[in-house]
C-alpha positions as CSV (number, residue, x, y, z in Angstrom):
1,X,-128.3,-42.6,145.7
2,X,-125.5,-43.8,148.1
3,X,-122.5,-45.5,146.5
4,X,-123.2,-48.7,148.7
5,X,-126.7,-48.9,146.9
6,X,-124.7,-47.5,143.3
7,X,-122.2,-50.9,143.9
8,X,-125.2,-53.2,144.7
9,X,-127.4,-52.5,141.5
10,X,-124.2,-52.8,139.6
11,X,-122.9,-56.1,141.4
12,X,-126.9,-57.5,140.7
13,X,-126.6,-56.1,136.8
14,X,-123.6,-57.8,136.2
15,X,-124.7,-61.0,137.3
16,X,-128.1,-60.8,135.8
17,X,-126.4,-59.8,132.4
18,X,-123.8,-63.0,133.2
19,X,-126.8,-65.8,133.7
20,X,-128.1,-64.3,130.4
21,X,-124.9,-65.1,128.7
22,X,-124.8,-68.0,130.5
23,X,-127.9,-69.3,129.0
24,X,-127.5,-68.3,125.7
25,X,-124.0,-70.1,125.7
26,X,-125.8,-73.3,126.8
27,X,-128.9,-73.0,124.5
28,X,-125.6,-72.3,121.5
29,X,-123.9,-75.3,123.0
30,X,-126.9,-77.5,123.2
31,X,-127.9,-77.2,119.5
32,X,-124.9,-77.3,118.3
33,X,-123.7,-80.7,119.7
34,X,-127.8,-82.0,118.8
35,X,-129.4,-80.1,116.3
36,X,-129.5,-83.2,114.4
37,X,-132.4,-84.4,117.0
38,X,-133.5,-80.6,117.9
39,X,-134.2,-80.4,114.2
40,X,-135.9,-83.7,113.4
41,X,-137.6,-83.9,116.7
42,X,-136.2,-87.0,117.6
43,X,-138.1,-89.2,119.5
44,X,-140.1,-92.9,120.1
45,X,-144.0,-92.7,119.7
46,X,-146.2,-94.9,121.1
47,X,-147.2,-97.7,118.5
48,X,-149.3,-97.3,115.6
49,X,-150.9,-100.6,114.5
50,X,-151.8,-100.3,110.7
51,X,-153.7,-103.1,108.9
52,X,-152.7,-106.1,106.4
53,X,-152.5,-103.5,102.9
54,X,-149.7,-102.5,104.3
55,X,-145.8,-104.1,104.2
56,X,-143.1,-103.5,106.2
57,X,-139.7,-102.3,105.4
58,X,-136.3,-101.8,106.7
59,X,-132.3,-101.3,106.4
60,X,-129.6,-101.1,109.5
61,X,-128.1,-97.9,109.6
62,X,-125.4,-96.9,112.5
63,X,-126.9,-97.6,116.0
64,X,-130.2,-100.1,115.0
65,X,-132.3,-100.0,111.9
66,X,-134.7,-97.2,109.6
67,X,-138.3,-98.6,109.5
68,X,-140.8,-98.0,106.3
69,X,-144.5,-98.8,105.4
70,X,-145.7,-99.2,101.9
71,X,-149.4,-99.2,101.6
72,X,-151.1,-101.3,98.5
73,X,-154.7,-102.5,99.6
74,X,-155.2,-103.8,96.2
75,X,-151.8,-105.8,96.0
76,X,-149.0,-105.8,94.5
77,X,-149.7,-105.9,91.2
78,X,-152.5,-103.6,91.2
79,X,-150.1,-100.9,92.2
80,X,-150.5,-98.1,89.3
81,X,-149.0,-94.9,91.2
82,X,-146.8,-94.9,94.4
83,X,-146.5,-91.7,96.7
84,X,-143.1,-91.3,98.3
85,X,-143.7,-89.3,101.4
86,X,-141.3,-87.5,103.7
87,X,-142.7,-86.8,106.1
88,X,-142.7,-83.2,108.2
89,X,-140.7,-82.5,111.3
90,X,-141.1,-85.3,114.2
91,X,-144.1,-86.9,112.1
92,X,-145.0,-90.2,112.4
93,X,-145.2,-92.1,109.2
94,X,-147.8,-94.7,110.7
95,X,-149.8,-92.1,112.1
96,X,-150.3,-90.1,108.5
97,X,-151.2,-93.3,107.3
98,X,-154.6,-93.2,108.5
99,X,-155.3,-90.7,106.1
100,X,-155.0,-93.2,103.1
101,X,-158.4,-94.0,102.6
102,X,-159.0,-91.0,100.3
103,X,-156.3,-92.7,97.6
104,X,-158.1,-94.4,95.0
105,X,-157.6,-98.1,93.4
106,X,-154.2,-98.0,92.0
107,X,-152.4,-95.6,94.2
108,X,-150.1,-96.5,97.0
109,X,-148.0,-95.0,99.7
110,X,-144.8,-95.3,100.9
111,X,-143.1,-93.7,103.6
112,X,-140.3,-94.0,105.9
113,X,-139.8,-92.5,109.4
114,X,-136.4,-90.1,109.8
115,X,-133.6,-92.2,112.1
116,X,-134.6,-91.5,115.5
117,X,-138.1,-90.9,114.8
118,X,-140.7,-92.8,116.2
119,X,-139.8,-96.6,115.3
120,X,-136.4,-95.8,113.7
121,X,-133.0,-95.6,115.2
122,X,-129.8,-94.0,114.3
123,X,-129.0,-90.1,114.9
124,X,-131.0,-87.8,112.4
125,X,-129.0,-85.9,110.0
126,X,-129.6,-84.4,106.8
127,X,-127.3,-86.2,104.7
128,X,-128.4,-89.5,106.5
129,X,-132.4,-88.8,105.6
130,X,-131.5,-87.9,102.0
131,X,-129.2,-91.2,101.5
132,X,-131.9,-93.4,103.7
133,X,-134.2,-91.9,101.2
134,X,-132.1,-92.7,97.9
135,X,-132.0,-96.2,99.6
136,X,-135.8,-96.6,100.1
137,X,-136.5,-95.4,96.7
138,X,-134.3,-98.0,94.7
139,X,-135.5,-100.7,96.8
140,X,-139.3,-99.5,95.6
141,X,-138.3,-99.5,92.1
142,X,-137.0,-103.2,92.1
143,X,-140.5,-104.1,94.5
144,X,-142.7,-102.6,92.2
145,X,-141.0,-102.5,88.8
146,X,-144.8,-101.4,87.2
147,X,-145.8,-98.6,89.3
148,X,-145.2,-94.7,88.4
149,X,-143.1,-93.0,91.6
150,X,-144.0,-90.0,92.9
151,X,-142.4,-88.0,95.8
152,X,-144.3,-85.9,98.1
153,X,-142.3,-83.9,100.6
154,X,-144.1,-82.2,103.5
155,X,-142.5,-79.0,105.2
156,X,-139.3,-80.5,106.7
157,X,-139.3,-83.5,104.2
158,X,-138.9,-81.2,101.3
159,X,-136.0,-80.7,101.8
160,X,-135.0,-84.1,101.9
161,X,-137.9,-84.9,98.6
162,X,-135.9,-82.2,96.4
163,X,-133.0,-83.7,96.8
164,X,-133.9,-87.0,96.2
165,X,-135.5,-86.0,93.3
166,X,-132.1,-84.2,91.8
167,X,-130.5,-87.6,92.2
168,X,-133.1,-89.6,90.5
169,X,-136.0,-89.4,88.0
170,X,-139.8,-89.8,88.9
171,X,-143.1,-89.2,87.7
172,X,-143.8,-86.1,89.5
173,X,-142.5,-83.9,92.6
174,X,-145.1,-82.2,95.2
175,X,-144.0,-80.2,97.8
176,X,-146.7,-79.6,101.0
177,X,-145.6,-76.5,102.8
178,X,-142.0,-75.8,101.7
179,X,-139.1,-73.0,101.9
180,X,-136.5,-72.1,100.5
181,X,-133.6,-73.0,103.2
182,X,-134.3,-74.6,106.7
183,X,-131.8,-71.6,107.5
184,X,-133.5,-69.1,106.4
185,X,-136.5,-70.4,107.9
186,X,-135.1,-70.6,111.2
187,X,-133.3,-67.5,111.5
188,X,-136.6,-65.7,111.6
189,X,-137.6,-67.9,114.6
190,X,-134.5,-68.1,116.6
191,X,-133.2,-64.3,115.6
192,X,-130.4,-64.2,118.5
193,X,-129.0,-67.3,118.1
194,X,-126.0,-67.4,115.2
195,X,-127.4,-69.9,112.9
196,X,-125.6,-69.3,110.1
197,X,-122.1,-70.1,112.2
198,X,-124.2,-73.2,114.3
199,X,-126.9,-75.1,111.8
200,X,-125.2,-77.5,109.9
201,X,-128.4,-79.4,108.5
202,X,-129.1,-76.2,106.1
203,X,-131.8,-78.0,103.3
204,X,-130.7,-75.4,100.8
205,X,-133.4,-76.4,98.7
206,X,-133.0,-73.4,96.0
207,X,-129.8,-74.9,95.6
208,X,-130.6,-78.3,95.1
209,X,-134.0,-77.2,92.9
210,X,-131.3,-76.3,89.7
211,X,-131.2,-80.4,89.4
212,X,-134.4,-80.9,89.2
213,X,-136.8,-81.9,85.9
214,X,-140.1,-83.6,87.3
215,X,-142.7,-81.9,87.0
216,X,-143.6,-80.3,89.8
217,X,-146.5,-78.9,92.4
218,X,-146.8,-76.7,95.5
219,X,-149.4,-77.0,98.0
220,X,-149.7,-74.0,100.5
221,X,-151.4,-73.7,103.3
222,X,-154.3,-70.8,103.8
223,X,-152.1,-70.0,107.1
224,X,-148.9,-71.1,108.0
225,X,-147.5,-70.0,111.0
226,X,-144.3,-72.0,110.4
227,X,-143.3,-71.5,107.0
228,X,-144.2,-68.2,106.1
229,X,-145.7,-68.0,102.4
230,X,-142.5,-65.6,101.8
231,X,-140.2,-68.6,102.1
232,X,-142.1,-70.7,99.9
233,X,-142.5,-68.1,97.4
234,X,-138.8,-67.6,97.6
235,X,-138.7,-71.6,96.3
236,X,-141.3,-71.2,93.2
237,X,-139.6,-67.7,92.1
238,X,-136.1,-69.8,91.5
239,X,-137.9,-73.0,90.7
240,X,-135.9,-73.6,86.9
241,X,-138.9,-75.3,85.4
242,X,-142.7,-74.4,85.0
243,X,-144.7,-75.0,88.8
244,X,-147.7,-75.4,89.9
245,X,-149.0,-73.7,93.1
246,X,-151.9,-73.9,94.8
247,X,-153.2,-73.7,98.4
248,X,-155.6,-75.8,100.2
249,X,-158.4,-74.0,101.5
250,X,-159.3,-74.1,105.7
251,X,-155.9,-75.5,106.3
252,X,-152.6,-74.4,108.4
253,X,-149.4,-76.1,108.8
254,X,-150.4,-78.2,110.9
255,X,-153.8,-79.7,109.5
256,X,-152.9,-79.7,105.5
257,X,-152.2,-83.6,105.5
258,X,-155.3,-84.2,107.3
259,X,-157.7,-82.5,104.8
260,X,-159.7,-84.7,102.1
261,X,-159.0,-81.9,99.5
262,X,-155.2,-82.2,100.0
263,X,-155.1,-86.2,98.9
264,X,-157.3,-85.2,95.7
265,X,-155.0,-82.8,94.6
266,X,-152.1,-84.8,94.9
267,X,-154.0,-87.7,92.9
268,X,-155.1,-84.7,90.5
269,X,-151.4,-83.8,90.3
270,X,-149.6,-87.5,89.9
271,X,-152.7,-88.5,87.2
272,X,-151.6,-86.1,85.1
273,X,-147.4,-86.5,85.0
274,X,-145.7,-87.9,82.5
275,X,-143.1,-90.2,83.3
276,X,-139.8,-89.0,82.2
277,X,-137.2,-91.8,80.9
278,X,-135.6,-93.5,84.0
279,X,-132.0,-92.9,85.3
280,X,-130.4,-95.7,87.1
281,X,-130.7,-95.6,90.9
C-alpha cells in the first residue's frame, strides 16, 4: 500500500473515531443538562376528557401548576378504599383512567401526572415527584378523612410510591413492574454511557425500602422487556418485611395496567390490608 493511501485511511480513521466522540460527548452532554425530561418523558398529550366521577386537583409548583384526578363515581362519602397511583414513565394519568371501570363500589382512584407531563408544568425531577406526591397525599387525607389509602406505583412511579410510603403510613403498598435502582436499570440499557458519574435521578428504591412497614405486593409481568425480572427480584430479596409477588398472566410491560386481572388483584390485595395507626402527614 502506498504511503499516500497509508496517510488517507489514517486521516479518514481519525476523523471517523473523532465524530464518534463527538457524539457521544453530545448524547453525555444532552442528558446531563435534561435527564430530568429524558427520564420522565416530558411532554403535553393531547386532552383526555374524563366524566363527572371524577374531581379535579391541583398545586403551583415552579414554572405553572401539577394537575390530579381523583375518581369516586359513587361520591364522596361512599369512598371506602382510594388507590394512589404513580404512574409509569411519560404515562398519562387521564388516559389510565379509562381502565377504572373494573374497581368496584367503594374504591377510588387518584392519580397525578409528573411536572411536565401531559397537563402538568414545572421540570421533572425526582425529589420534585416524590414531594408533589407527599403533597397530593395529605391533601387526600383531609378530602376523604374515611377512606383507607393505598399507593400503587407502576415501573417508574415505584420509585417515587416507595418513598412516599417511607415518609407516611397507608393501608397497603403495590408495586407494578418495579427495580431495584433506576440506575441499575439503565446501565444495562445505555452500557457506554457513564451513568453512575451523569444520572442524578437514581430511585434507589432498596434504599428507601428499609423505611417501609405497609404491607406490601408485587405484580410482575409474564415479560418485561424493560425491567428485567432480575431487577425486581433484586427489590423482593432486600424487601425488610414479608411480600407478596405475583405476575399477571399474558402481560408485558407495556399492557399490565390494561388487563382486567391486574385491577382484581390490586382490589384482592388492598381488601385484605390492615390499616396501620396513622403518622401525621
Amino acid at each position: 500500500m502506498q504511503p499516500k493511501t497509508q496517510a488517507k485511511i489514517a486521516r479518514i480513521a481519525l476523523s471517523a473515531s473523532a465524530a464518534a466522540i463527538g457524539s457521544l460527548a453530545a448524547y453525555w452532554t444532552l442528558l446531563a443538562t435534561r435527564q430530568g425530561h429524558i427520564l420522565f418523558n416530558a411532554r403535553k398529550l393531547p386532552v383526555v376528557h374524563l366524566s363527572d366521577d371524577f374531581s379535579t386537583y391541583s398545586h403551583p409548583v415552579p414554572g405553572g401548576m401539577v394537575r390530579g384526578y381523583v375518581y369516586h363515581p359513587q361520591g364522596e362519602d361512599a369512598l371506602q378504599d382510594l388507590f394512589i397511583y404513580f404512574a409509569g414513565r411519560g404515562e398519562d394519568v387521564r388516559a389510565t383512567a379509562q381502565m377504572l371501570h373494573w374497581l368496584p363500589e367503594g374504591f377510588g382512584f387518584a392519580a397525578l401526572n409528573y411536572r411536565g407531563v401531559a397537563d402538568s408544568q414545572g421540570a421533572p425531577s425526582e425529589i420534585a415527584s416524590v414531594a408533589d406526591a407527599a403533597q397530593f397525599a395529605s391533601h387526600l387525607r383531609r378530602a376523604f378523612p374515611q377512606a383507607r389509602l393505598h399507593v400503587v406505583g407502576r415501573s417508574l412511579g415505584t420509585g417515587v410510591a416507595i418513598q412516599l410510603v417511607a415518609r407516611q403510613e397507608f393501608a397497603s403498598l403495590q408495586l407494578i413492574t418495579p427495580y431495584d435502582s433506576l440506575l441499575e436499570v439503565a446501565k444495562k440499557r445505555f452500557p457506554l454511557v457513564p451513568l453512575s458519574l451523569l444520572l442524578r435521578h437514581r430511585f434507589n428504591s432498596i434504599e428507601h425500602s428499609k423505611e417501609v412497614a405497609a404491607k406490601t405486593q408485587v405484580l410482575l409481568a409474564a415479560k418485561d422487556d424493560v425491567v428485567p425480572h432480575e431487577r425486581s427480584e433484586k427489590l423482593i430479596a432486600a424487601w425488610p418485611t414479608p411480600v407478596s409477588v405475583q405476575t399477571v398472566s399474558n402481560s408485558d410491560h407495556h399492557n399490565i395496567t390494561g388487563l382486567e386481572e391486574t385491577w382484581l388483584m390490586l382490589v384482592d390485595f388492598a381488601l385484605t390490608a390492615v390499616l396501620p395507626e396513622t403518622k401525621a402527614a
